[in-house]
C-alpha positions in Angstrom: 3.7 -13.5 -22.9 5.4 -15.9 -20.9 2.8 -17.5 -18.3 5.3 -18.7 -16.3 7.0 -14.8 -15.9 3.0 -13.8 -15.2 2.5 -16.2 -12.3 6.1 -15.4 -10.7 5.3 -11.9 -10.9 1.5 -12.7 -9.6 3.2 -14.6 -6.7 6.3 -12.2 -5.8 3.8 -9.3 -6.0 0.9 -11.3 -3.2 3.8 -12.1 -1.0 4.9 -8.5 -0.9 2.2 -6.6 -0.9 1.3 -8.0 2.9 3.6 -7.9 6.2 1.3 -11.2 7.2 2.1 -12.9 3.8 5.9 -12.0 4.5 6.1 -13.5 7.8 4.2 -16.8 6.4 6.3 -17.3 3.6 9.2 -16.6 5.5 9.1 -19.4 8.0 8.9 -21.7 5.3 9.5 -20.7 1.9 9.0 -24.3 0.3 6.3 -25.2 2.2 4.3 -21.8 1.1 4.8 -22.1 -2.7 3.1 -25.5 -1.8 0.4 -23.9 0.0 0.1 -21.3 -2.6 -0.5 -24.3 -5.5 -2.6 -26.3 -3.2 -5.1 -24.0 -2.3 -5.2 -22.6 -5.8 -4.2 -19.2 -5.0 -2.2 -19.0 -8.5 -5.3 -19.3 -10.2 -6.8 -16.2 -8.7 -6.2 -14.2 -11.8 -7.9 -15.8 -14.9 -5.2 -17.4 -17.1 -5.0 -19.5 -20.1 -3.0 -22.2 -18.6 -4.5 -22.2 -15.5 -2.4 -20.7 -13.4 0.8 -23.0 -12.7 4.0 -22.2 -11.3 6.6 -24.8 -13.2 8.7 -27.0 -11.2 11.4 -24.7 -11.9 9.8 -21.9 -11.0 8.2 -23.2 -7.5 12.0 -24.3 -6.6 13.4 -20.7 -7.0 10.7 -19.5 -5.4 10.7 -21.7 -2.6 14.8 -21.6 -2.2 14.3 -17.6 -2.3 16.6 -17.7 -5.4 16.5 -14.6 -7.0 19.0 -14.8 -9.4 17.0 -17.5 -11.2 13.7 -15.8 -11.2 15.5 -13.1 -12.5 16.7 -15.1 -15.6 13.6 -17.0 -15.8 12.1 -13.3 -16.3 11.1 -12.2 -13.4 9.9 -8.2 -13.7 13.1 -6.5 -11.7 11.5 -4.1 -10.0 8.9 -6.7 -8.2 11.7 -9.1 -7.8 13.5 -6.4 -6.0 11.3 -5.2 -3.6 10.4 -9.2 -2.7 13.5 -9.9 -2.0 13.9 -6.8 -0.1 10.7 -7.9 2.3 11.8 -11.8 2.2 15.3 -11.2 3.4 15.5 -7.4 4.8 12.5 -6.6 6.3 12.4 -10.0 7.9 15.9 -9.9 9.2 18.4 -12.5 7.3 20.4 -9.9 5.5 20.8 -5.9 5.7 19.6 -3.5 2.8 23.5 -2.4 2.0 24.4 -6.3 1.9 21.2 -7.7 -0.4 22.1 -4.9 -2.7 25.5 -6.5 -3.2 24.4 -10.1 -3.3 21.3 -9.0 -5.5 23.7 -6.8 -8.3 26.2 -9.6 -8.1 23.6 -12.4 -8.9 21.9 -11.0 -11.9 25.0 -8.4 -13.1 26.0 -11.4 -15.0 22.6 -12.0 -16.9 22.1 -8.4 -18.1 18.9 -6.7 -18.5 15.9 -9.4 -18.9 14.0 -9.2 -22.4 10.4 -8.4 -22.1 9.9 -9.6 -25.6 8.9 -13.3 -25.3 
């Protein structure tokens, strides 16, 4: 398994799963994938490498880029709803118009592979 794919999915899922969490990572995206590595919040779940978000993988997360935390293998249906509370719920974008961005930004990289 990719470590990398486990840790975005460990973040995407911790920032969903709390209205508070939204609304923190929201007002500063960058600065709370920081906060999130500083305080070793990755590391919550025992992992072999420790639990460390690549500099890739930080930058997406902290530019809300879904499109390339979808091709970095992001799981779909987490990366969905997270962008859903990041941009909808919080107000930057409406469901009908993230649902066009979204399907536009990953149509081109087909379905992820699960395999590696």
């Amino acid at each position: 398994m990719n470590m990398n794919r486990f840790e975005i999915d460990k973040f995407l899922t911790h920032v969903e799963a709390s209205d508070a969490e939204v609304l923190s990572y929201v007002a500063d995206p960058a600065q709370y994938v920081q906060s999130w590595t500083d305080r070793g919040a990755a590391a919550r779940v025992p992992v072999p490498d420790g639990g460390r978000l690549s500099r890739e993988a930080a930058a997406a997360l902290g530019a809300v880029d879904y499109a390339t935390l979808y091709r970095m293998g992001a799981h779909p249906y987490v990366l969905w709803h997270f962008a859903e509370a990041a941009l909808v719920w919080a107000g930057e974008l409406t469901w009908p118009e993230l649902k066009e961005q979204f399907r536009e930004a990953v149509l081109a990289d087909g379905n992820p592979d699960f395999t590696t």
